[in-house]
C-alpha positions in Angstrom: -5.6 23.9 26.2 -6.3 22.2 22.5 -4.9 23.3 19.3 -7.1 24.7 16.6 -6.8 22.6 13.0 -7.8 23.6 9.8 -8.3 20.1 8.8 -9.1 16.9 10.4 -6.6 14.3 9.2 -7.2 11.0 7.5 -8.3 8.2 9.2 -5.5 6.2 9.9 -4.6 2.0 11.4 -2.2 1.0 13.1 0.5 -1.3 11.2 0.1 -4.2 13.7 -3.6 -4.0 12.5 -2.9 -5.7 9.2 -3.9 -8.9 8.0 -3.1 -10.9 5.1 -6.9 -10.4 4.3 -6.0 -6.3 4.2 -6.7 -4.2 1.1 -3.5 -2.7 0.4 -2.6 0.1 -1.7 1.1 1.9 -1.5 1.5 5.0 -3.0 5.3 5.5 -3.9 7.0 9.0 -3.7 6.9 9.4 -7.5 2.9 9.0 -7.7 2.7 5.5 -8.7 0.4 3.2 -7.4 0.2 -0.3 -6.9 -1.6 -3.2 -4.6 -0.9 -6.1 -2.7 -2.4 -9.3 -3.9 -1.8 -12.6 -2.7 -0.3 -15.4 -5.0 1.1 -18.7 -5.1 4.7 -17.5 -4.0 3.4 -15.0 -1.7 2.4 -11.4 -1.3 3.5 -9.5 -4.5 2.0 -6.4 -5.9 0.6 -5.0 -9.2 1.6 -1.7 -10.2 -1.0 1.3 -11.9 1.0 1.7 -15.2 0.0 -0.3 -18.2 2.8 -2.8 -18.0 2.6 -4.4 -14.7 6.5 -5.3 -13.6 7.0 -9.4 -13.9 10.7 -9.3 -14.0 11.4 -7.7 -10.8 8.8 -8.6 -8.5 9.6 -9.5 -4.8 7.7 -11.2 -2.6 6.6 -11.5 1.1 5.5 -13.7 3.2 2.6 -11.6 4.9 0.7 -8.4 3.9 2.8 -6.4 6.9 6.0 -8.1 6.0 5.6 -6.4 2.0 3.9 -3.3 3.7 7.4 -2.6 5.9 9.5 -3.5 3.0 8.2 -1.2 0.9 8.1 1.8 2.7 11.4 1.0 4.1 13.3 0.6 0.5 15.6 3.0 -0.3 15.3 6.7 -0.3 11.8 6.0 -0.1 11.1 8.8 2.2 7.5 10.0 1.3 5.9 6.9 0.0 2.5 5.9 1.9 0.7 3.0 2.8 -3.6 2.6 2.6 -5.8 0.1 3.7 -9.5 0.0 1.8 -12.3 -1.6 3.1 -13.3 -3.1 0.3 -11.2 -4.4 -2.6 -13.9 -2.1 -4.8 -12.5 0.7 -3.0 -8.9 -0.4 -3.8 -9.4 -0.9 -7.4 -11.1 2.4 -7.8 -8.3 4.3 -6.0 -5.5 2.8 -8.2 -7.4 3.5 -11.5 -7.8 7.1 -10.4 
């Protein structure tokens, strides 16, 4: 027996698949956006709005490491990881 969808779901990795060269996006609960880049103190992220957050930034020392903090923080319940496959792909999903 196989159940019937409506709709076949996103494509979907695997968290242990990540790699600091990953194009990251999380999607919070609220709507925001914002992505994973790589800097000189480790991986941070830049959010969608027009002031990107400088004061309260955390970092990480890998991509998976700011990946599981972040959906972990809080009463983050909904928020969502995605991975692009290009960083083209990435900036044009966190402009939208």
């Amino acid at each position: 027996m196989r159940r019937v969808i409506l709709k076949e779901r996103e494509s979907e990795i695997n968290f242990e698949d990540l790699t600091n060269k990953s194009f990251v996006g999380i999607q919070w609960e609220d709507g925001k956006k914002c992505m994973i880049i790589d800097t000189a103190k480790g991986y941070c992220s830049i959010a969608d709005d027009h002031y990107p957050n400088t004061w309260n930034v955390w970092y990480a020392h890998t991509v998976k490491e700011y990946v599981k903090k972040s959906l972990n923080q809080g009463n983050n319940t909904n928020s969502q990881a995605f991975v692009f496959d290009n960083v083209k792909e990435l900036y044009k999903w966190i402009s939208e």
